[in-house]
N, CA, C and O of each residue as an XYZ file, in Angstrom:
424
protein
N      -3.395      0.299     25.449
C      -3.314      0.217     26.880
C      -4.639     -0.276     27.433
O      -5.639      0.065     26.800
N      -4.786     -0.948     28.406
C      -5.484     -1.587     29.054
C      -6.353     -0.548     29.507
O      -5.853      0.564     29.677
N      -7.760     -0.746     29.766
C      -8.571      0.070     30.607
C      -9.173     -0.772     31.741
O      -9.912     -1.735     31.541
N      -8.969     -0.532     32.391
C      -8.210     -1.435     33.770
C      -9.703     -0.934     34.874
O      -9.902     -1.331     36.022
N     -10.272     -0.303     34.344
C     -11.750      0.102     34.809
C     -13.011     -0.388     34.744
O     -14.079      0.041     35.180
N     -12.581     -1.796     33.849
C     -13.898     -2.606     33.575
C     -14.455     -3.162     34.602
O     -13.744     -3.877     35.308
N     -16.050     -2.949     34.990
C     -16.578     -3.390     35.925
C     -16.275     -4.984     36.639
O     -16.310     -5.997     35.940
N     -16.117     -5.006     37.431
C     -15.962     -6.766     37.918
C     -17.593     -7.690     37.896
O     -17.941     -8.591     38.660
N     -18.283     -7.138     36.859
C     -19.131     -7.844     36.618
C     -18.751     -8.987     35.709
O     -19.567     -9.906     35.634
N     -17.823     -9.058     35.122
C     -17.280     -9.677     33.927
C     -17.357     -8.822     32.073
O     -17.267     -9.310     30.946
N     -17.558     -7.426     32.565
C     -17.498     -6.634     31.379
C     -15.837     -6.586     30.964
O     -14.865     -6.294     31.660
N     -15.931     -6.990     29.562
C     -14.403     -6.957     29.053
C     -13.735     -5.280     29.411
O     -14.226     -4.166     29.589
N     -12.420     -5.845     29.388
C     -11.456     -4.708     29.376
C     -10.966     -4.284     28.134
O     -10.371     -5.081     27.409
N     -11.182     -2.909     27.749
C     -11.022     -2.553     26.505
C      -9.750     -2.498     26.229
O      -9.130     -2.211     27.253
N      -8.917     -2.670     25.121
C      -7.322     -1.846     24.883
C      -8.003     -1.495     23.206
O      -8.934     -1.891     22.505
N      -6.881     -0.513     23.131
C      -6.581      0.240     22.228
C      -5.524     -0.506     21.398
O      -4.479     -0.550     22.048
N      -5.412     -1.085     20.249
C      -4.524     -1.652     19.595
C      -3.214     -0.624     18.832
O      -3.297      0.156     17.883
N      -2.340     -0.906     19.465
C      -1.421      0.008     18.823
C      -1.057      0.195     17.422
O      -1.422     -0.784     16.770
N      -0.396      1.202     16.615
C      -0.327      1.244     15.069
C       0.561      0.233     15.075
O       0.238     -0.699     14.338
N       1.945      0.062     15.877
C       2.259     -1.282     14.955
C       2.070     -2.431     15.456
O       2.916     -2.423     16.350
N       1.530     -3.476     15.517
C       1.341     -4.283     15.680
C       1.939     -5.347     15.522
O       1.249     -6.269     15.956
N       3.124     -5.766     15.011
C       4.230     -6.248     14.524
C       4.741     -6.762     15.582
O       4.076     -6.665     16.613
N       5.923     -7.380     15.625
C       6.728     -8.119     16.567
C       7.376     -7.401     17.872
O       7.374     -7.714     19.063
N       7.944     -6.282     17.137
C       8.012     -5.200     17.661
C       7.255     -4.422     19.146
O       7.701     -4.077     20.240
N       5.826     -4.381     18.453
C       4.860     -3.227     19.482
C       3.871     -4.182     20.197
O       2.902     -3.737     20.813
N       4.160     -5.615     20.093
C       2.822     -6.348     20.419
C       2.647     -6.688     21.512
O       1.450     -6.852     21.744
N       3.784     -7.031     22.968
C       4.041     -7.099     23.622
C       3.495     -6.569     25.057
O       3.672     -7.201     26.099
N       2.923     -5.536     24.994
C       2.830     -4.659     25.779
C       0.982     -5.701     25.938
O       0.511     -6.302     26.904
N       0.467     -5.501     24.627
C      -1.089     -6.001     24.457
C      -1.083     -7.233     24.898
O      -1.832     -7.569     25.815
N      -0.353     -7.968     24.388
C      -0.379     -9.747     24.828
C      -0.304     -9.636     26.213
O      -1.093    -10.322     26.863
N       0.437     -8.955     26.770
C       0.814     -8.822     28.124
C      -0.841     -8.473     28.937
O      -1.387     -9.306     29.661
N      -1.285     -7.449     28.707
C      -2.161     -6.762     29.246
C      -3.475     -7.803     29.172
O      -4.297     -7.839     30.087
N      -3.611     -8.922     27.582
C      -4.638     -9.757     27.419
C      -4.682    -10.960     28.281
O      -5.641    -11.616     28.689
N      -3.295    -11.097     28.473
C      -2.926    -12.403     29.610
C      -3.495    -12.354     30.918
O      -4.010    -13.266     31.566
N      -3.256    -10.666     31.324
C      -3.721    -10.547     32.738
C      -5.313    -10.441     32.789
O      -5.729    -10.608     33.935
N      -6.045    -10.268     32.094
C      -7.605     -9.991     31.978
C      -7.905    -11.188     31.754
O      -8.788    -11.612     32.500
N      -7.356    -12.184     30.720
C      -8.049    -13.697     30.375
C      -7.945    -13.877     31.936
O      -8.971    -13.835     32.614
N      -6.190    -14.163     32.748
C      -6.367    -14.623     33.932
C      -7.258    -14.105     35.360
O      -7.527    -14.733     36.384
N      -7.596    -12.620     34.928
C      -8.325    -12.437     36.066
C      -9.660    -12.973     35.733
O     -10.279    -13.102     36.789
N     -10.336    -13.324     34.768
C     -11.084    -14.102     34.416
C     -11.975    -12.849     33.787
O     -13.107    -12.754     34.261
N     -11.699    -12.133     33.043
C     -12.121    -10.894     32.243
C     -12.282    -10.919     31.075
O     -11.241    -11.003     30.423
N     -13.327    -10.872     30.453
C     -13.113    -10.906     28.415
C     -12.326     -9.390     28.149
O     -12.070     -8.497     28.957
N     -12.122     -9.463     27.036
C     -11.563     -8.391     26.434
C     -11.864     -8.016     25.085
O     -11.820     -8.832     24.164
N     -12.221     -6.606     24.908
C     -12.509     -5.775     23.681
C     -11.222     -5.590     22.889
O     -10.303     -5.314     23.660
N     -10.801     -5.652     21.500
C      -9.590     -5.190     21.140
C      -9.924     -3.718     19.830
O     -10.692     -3.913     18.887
N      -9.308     -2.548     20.003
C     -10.014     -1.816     19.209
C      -9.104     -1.589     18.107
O      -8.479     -0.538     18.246
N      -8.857     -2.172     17.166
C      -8.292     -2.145     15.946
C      -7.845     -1.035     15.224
O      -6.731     -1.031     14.701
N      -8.802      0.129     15.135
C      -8.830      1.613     14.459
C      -7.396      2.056     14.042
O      -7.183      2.437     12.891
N      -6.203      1.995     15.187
C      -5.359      2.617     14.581
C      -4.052      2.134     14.266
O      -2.949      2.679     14.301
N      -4.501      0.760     13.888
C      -3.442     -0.134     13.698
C      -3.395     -0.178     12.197
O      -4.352     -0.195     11.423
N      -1.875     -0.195     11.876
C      -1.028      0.234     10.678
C      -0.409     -0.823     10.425
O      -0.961     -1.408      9.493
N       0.895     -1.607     10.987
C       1.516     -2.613     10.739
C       1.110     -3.836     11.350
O       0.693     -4.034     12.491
N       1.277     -4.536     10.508
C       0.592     -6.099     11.205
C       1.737     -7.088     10.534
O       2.300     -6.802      9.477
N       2.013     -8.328     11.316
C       2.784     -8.955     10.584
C       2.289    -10.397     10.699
O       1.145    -10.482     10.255
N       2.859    -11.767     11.230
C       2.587    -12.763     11.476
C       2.270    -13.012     13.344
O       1.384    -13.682     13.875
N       3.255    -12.272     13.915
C       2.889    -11.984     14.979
C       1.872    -12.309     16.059
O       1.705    -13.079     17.006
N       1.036    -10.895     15.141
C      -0.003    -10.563     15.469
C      -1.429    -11.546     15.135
O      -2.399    -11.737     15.867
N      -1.194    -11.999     13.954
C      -2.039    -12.926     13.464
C      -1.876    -14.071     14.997
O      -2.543    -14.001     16.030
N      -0.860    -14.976     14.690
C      -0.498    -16.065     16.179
C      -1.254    -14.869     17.143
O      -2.462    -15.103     17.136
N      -1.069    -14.170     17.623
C      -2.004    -13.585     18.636
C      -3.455    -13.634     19.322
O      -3.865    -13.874     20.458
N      -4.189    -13.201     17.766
C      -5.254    -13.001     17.896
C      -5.579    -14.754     17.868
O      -6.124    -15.236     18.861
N      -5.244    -15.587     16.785
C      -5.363    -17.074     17.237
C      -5.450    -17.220     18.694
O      -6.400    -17.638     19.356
N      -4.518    -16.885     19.008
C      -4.090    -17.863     20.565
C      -5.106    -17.126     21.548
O      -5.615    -17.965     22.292
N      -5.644    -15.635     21.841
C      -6.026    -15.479     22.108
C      -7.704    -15.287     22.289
O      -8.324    -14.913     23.285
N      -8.289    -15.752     20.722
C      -9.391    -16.447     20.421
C      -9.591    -18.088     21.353
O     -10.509    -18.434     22.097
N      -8.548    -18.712     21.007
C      -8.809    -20.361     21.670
C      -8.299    -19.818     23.244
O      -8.465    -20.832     23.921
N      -7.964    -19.140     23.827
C      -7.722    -18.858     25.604
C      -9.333    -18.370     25.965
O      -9.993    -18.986     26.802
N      -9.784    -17.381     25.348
C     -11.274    -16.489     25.623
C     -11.941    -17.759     25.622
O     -12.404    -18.217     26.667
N     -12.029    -18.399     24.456
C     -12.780    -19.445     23.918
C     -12.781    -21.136     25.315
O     -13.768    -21.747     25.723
N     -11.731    -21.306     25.559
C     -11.162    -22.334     26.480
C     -11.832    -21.576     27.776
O     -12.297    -22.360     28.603
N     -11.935    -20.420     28.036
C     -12.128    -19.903     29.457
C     -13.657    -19.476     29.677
O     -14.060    -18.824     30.640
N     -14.580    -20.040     28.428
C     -15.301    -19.163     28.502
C     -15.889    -17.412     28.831
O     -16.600    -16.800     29.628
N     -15.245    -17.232     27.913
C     -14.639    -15.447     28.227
C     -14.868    -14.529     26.903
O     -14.539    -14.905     25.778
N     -15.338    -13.562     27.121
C     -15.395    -13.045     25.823
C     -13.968    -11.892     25.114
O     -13.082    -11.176     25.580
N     -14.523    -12.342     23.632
C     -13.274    -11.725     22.886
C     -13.700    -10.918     21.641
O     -13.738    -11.437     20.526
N     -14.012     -9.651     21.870
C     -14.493     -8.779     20.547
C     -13.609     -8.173     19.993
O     -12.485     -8.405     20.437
N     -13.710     -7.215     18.880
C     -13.484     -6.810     17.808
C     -13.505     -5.235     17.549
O     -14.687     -5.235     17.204
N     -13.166     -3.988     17.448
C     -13.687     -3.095     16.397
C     -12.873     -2.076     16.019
O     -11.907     -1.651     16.652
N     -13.348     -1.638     14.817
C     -12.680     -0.957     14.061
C     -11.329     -1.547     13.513
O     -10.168     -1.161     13.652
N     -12.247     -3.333     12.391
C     -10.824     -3.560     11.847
C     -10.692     -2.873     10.649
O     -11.649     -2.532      9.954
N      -8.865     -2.543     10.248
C      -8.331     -2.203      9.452
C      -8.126     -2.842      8.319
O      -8.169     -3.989      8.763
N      -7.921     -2.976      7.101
C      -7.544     -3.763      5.819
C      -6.071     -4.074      6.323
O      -6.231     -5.293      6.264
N      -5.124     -3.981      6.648
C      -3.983     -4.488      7.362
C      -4.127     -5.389      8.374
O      -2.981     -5.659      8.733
N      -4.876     -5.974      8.999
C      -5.505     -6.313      9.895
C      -6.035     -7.921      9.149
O      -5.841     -9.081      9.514
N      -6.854     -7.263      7.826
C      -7.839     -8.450      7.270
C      -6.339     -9.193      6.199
O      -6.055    -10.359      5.921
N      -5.802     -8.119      5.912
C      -4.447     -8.750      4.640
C      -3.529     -9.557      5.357
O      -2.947    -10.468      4.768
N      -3.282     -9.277      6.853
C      -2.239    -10.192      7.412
C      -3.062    -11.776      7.042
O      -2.824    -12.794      6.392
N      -4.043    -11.273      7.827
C      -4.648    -12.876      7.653
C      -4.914    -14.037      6.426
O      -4.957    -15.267      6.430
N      -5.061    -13.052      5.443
C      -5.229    -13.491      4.305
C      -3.588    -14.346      3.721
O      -3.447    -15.473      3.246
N      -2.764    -13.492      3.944
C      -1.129    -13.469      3.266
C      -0.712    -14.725      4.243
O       0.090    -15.583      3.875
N      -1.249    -14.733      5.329
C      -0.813    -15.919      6.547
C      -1.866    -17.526      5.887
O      -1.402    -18.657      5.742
N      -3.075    -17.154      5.653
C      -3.601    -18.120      5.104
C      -4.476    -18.931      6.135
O      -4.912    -20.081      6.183
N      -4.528    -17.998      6.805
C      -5.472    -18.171      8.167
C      -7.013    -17.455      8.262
O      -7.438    -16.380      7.840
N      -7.744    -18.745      9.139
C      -9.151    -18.223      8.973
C      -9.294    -17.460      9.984
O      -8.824    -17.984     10.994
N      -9.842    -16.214     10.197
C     -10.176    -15.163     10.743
C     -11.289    -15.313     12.084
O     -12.480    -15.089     11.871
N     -10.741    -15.769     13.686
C     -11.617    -15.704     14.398
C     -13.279    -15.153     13.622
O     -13.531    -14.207     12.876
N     -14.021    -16.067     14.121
C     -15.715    -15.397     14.291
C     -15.336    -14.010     14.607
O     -15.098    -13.257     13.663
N     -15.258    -13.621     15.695
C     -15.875    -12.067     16.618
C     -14.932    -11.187     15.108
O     -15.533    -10.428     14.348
N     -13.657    -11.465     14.981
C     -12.769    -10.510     13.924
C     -13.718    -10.469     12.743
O     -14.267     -9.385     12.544
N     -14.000    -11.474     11.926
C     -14.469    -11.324     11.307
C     -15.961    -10.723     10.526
O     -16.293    -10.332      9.407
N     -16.704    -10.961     12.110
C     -18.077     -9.856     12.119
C     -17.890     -8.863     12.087
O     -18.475     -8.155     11.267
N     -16.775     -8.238     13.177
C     -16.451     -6.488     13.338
C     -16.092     -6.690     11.803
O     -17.011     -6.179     11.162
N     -15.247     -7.162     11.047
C     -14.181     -6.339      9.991
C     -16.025     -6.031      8.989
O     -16.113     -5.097      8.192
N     -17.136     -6.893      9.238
C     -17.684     -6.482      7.870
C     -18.948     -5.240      8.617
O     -20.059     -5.056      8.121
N     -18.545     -4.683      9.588
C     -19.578     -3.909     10.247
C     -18.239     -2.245      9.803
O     -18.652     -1.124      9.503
N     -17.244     -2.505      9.873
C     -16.704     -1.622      9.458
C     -16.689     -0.884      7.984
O     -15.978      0.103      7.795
C-alpha cells in the first residue's frame, strides 16, 4: 500500500510489496506506482515480504524503471528477496540498476 504521506518535496512514496506478486496481487501496486510517477513522485518499492513472483512482475519493474527513468523520477529498491532475483534470472532479463544494488546490500 501506498504511503501517501511523502513530503511534496519530491521524496518518493514508499509501498510495501505484497507476498504475491504474481498476476494475481500486482495490480493494486502498479496502480498506486502510476499515480506517484504521474503526480510527479519517485517511488521506494520494499521487497521484504514478497514470496511469489512471476513474469508479471518482472514486465513491471521494467516498465516502471524506463517511466521513473523517462520522468526523471526516482525508483529504489529494498529488501530484495531470492524470488525476486530468480524471476529475473528464469525471464532472462537484466535487473534494473537501483534492483540490483539493493539485492547485493541485502
Amino acid at each position: 500500500m501506498a504511503n501517501n504521506d511523502a513530503p511534496a518535496s519530491g521524496m518518493p512514496a514508499s509501498f510495501a510489496l505484497p507476498a504475491d506478486c504474481t498476476i494475481r496481487g500486482i495490480a493494486d501496486v502498479v496502480a498506486n506506482c502510476r499515480l506517484m510517477f504521474s503526480a510527479g513522485k519517485g517511488v521506494s518499492l520494499d521487497c521484504g515480504a514478497v514470496e511469489s513472483v512471476d513474469l508479471t512482475f518482472v514486465q513491471f519493474i521494467v516498465s516502471a524503471d524506463r517511466t521513473a527513468a523517462a520522468r526523471g523520477l526516482p525508483l529504489s529498491f529494498e529488501s530484495v528477496p531470492e524470488p525476486v532475483l530468480a524471476a529475473f534470472a528464469r525471464a532472462g532479463v537484466a535487473m534494473p540498476a537501483a534492483l540490483t544494488s539493493a539485492s547485493s546490500r541485502s
